[in-house]
MIRO-193948 format. One record per atom (N, C-alpha, C): x, y, z. Coordinates in steps of 0.1 Angstrom, whole numbers, plus 5000, padded with zeros to 4 digits. Layout:
REM residues N
XYZ
...
END
This chain:
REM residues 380
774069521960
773969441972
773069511982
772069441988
771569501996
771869462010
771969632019
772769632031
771469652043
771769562051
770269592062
770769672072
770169802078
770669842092
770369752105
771469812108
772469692117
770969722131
770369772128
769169752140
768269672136
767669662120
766569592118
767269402117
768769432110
768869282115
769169242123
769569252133
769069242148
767669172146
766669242145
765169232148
764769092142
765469102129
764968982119
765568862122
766868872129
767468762128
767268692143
766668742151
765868712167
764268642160
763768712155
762468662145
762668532138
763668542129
764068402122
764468272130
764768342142
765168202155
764268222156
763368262164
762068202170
761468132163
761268202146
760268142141
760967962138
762067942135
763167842138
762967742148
762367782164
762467722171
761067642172
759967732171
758867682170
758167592158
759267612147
759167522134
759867352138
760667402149
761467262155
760467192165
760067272173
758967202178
757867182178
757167262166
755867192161
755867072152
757367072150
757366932140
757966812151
758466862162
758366742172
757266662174
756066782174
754466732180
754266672172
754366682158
753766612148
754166512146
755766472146
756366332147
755766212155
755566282172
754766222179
753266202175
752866262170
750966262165
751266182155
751366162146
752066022136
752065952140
753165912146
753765802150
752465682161
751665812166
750765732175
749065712167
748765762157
747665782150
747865652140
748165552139
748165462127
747165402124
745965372126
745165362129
744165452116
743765552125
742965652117
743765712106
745165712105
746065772096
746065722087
746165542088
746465482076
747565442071
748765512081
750165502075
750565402086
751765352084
752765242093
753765282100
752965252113
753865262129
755165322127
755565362133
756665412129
757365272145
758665232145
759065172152
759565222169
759565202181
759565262192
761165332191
761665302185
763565332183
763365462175
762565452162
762565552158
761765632159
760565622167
760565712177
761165802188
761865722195
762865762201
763965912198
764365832184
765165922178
764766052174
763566052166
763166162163
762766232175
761866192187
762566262202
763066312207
764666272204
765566282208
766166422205
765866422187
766066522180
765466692185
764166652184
762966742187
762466782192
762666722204
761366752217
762666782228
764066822226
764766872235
763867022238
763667102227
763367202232
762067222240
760967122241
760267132251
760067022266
761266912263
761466812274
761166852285
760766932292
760866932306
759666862311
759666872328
758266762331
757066872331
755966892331
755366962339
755467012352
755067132349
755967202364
754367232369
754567192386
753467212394
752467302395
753567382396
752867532398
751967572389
752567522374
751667562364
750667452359
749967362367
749267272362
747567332362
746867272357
745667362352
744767232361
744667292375
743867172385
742267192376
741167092377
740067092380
739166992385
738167012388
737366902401
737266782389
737166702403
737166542393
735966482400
734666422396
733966392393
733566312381
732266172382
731766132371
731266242360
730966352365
730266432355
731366492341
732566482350
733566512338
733866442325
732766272330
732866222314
732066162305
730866262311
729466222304
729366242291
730366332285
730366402271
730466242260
730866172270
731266042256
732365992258
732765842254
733765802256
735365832248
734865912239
735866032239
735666182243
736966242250
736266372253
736466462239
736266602250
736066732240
737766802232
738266692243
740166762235
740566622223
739466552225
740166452213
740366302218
740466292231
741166212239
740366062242
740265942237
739765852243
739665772254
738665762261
738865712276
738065582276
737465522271
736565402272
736465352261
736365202259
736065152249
735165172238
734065212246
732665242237
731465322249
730565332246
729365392254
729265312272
729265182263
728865062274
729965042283
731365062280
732265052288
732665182296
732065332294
732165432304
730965452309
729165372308
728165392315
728765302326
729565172321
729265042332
730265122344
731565202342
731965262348
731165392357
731065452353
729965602357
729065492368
728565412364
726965402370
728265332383
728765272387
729665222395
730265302408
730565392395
731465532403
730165622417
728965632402
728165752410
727765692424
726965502423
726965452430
727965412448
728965472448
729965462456
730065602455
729165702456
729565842461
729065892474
728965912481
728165952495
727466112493
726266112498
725866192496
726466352500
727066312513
727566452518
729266392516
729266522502
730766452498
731766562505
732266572513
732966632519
734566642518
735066592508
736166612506
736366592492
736166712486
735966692470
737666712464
737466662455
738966582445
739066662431
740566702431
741166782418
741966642411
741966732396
742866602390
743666702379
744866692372
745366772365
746266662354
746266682342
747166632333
748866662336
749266542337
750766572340
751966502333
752666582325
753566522314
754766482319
755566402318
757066362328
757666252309
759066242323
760166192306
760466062315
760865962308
761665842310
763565892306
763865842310
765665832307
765965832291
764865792279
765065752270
764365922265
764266032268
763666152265
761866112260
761266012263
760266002255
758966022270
757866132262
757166152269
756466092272
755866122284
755066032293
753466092297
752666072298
751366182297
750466092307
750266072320
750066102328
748666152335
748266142346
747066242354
747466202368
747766352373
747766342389
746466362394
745966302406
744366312415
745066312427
744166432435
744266432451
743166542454
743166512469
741766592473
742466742473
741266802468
741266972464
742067022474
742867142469
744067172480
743767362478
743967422493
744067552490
745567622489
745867742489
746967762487
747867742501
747267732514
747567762524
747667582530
747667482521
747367382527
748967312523
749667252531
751167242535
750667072538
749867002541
749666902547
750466752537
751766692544
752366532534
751366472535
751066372523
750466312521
750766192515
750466062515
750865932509
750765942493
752065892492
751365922471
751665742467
750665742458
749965602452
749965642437
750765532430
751065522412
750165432409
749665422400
748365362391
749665332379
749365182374
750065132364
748965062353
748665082340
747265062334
747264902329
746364912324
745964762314
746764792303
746164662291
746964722276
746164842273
744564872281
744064972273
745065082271
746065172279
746665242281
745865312295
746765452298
746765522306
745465642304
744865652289
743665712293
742465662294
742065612308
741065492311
740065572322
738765572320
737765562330
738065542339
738165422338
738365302349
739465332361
740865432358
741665462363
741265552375
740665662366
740765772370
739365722382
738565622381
737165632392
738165542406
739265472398
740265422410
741065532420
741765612410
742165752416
741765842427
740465852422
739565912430
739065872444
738865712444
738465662454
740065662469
740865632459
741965602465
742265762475
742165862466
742666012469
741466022479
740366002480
739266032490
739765972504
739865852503
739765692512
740865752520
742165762516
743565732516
744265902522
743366012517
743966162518
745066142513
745366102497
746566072490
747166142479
747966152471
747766202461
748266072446
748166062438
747365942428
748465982415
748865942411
749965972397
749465792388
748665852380
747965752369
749065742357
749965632356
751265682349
751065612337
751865642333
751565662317
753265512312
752465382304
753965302301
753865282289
753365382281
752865352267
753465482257
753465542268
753765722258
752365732246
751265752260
749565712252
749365862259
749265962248
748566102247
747266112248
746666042241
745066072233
744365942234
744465862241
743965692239
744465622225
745465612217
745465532210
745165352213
745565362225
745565202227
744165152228
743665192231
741865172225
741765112211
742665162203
742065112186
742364962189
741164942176
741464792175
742164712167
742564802158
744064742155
745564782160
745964652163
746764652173
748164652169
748464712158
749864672154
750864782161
750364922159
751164992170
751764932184
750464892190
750164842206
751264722203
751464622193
752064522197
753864552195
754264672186
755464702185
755664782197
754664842208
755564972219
755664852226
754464692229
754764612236
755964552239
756464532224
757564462221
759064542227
758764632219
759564752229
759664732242
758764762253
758864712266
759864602272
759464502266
759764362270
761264342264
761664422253
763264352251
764064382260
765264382260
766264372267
765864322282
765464242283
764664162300
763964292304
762964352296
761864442300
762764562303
764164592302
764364712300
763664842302
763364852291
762164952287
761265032298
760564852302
759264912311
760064962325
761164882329
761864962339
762265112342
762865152332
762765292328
761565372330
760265322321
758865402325
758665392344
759065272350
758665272362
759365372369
760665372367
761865472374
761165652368
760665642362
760565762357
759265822365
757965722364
756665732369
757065762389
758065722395
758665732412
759065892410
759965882398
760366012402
759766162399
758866122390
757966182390
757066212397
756466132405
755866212416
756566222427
757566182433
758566202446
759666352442
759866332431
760766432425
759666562425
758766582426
757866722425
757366722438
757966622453
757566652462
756966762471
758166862465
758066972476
756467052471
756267032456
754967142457
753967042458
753666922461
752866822456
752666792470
753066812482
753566772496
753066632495
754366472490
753866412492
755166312498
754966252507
755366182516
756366092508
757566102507
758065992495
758165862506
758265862520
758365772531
757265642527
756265712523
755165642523
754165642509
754765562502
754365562487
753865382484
752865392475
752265242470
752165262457
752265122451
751765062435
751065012438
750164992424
748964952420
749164912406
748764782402
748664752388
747764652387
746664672374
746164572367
746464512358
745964412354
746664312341
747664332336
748064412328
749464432321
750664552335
749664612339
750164692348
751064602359
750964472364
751064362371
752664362367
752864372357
754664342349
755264412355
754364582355
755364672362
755564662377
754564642382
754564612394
756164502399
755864402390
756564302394
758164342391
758764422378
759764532376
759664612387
759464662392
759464732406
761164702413
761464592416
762364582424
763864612423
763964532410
764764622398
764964752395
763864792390
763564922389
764065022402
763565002413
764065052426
765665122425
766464972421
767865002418
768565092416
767865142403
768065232394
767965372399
766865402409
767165522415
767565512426
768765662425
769565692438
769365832441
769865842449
770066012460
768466102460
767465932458
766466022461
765765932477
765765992487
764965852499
763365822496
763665712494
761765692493
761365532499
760465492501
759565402505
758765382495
758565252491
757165202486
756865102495
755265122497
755565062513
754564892504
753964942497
752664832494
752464792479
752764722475
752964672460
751364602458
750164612453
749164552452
748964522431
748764422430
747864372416
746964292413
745764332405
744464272406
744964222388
744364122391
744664012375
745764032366
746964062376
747864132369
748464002360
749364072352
750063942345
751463952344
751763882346
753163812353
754363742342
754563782330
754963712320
756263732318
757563622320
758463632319
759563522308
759963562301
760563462289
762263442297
763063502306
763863462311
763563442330
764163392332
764363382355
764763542357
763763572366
764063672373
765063682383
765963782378
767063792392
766863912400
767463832411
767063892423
767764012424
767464152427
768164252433
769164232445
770164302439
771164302452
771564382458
771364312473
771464442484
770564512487
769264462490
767964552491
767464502506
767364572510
766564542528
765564622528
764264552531
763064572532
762264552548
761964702555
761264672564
759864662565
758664572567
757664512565
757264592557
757364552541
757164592531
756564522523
755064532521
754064402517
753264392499
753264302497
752964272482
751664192488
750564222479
749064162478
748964172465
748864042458
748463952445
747563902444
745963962434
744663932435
744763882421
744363742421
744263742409
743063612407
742163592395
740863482396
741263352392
740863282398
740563122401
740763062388
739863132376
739463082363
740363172353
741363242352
741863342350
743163272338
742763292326
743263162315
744763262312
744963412312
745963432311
747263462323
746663402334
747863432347
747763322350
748863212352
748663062353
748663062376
748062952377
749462932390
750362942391
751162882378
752762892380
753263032381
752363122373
753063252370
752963332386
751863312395
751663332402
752763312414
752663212416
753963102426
755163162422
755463162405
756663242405
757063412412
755963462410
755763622412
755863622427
755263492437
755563522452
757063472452
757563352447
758863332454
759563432449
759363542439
760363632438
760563772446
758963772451
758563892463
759163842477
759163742481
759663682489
760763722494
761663652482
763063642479
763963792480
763063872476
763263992480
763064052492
762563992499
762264052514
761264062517
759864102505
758564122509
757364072515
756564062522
755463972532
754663972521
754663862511
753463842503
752163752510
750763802503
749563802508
749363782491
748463652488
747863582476
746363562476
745363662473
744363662476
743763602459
743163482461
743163402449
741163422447
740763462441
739363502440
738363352427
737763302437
737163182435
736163272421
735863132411
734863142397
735363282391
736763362392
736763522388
737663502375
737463572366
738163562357
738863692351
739463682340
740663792340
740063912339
740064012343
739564212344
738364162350
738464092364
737364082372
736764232384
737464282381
737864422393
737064492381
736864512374
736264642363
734264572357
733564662360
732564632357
732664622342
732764702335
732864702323
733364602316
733864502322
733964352314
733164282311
731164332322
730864232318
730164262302
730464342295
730264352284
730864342274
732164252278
733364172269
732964112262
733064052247
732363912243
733663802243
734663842243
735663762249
735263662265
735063522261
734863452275
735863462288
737063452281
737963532290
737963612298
737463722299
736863832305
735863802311
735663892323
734163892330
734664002340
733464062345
733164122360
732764042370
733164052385
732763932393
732964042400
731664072408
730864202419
731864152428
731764032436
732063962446
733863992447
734563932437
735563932440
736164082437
735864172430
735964282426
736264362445
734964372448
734464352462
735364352476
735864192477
736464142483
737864182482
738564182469
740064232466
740564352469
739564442467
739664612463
739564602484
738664552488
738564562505
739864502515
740364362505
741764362516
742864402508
742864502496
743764542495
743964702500
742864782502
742364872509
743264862525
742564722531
743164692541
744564732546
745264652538
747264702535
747864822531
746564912526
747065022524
746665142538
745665102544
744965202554
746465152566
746465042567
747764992575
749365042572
749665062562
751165052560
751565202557
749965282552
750665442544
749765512559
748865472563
748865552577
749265642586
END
């Protein structure tokens, strides 16, 4: 029989956990990298449940959110994504070439020459109630260590592209300059690396599906999570939970419209969202929306931009989305954008070959200015 001294196993059996713990959570990451790669992998989705589960399992040992202090800031600028519409960590941000020049040239265009209040941005991971991670980018104007100053914080809710988008982050920026805000680009996909870019969509249509059961369940959760997420990291983030706005395009529109609901859900934290705004959002509901109960809203305003010619957001869906903002308390403003059609706010549509799609300068223009409007007014 061989007998170990009682010092070296000690040593070994501290070694065998570690090496134990990191065997548990490298095969967390990997569960997750699977599960979202089907596509290039070749292998079959794994289901959002059992994703979940394996989650659940796995990624206890690294669940936590990102913690502030330790976030890796760097300046944010167009030049950060000249490298290509994928970056250098793997990550896809644009459709193709044509869809992060039509952005870039946009962006550079709306820069002032004496830019005087330059902008940090940092990758930021957070959890839903369901343990599944959330991947994220916070933006706000560059901060020294000595700078203490509240600020308005504003949530970005994405298209189907997902949450690693161009297009987001040139919104982020403008917002964090304009606004002196700070920007939480959230994440309702549990989209790491741009999967939702591929063009096969069968993953994308099972996390969709996911979302939407249980009367959108799901995306409520991502919403409650994405609030507390940036109001919950207030104290090092100095951001004003008084004075907080949403933002959603197309698909992001649902969340927006889950919002009220959602609201419910969190308690013993005080917050305000003072301004709910969506450009072409989409508004899709297979049961009646019920009303929250017991919610008092003091001028608390919703702006719904959506195009004239716009084949997937009807009138009706529209009319329904105000009588329910309404009905809740909120001062809705319907800014209905003449000849505009759906992802009219993003240049890069006009290189859609989908007719459905287009860019419209004009109403792009017009939207983004009175919804600007309600935001210089209410987070002020």
């Amino acid at each position: 029989m061989l007998v170990l001294n009682s010092k070296k196993h000690y040593f070994i059996s501290f070694f065998v956990s570690v090496a134990n713990l990191i065997f548990v959570a490298r095969l967390g990451r990997i569960s997750s990298y699977l599960s979202q790669y089907p596509r290039q992998r070749n292998i079959v989705p794994w289901s959002a449940r059992s994703k979940f589960r394996i989650q659940q399992l796995f990624w206890g040992v690294m669940s936590t959110q990102s913690s502030v202090s330790s976030l890796s800031w760097i300046p944010l600028t167009p030049n950060n994504f000249e490298s290509g519409p994928v970056s250098s960590q793997g990550c896809r941000l644009a459709k193709d070439q044509k869809y992060l020049e039509a952005v870039l040239t946009q962006w550079k265009q709306g820069q002032s020459t004496e830019d005087d209040l330059p902008i940090e941005t940092a990758t930021f991971r957070y959890f839903d109630s369901q343990k599944s991670p959330l991947h994220g980018h916070l933006v706000r104007p560059t901060q020294t260590s000595s700078d203490s100053k509240e600020r308005p914080g504003v949530l970005l809710f994405h298209t189907a592209a997902g949450p690693q988008d161009v297009f987001l982050f040139h919104k982020a920026y403008v917002l964090a300059k304009e606004l002196d805000c700070v920007v939480l680009i959230c994440d309702i996909f549990s989209d790491f690396n741009g999967w939702a870019w591929g063009s096969d969509r069968t993953h994308y249509n099972q996390v969709r599906s996911d979302l939407e059961q249980d009367d959108y369940r799901l995306l409520r959760f991502r919403v409650e999570a994405a609030i507390r997420a940036l109001i919950g990291s207030n104290a090092a983030l100095n951001v004003d939970s008084l004075r907080l706005a949403m933002l959603g395009w197309c698909l992001g529109g649902q969340a927006i419209l889950e919002f009220p609901r959602a609201e419910e859900m969190i308690s013993g934290i005080d917050f305000s969202v003072r301004v709910l705004a969506t450009f072409h959002g989409v508004f899709r509901r297979e049961t009646q929306l019920m009303l929250p109960a017991n919610m008092k809203r003091q001028d608390q305003k919703v702006i719904i931009c959506n195009g004239s010619d716009d084949p997937f957001v009807t009138k009706e869906d529209v009319d329904s989305a105000k009588a329910y903002f309404e009905s809740a308390g909120y001062k809705v403003e319907i800014a209905t954008m003449k000849d505009a059609r759906h992802g009219f706010s993003n240049p890069a549509q006009a290189f859609n070959n989908n007719d459905s799609f287009d860019y419209n300068e004009l109403a792009a223009e017009t939207s983004w200015a009175r919804t600007m409007r309600v935001l210089i007014d209410s987070l002020s």
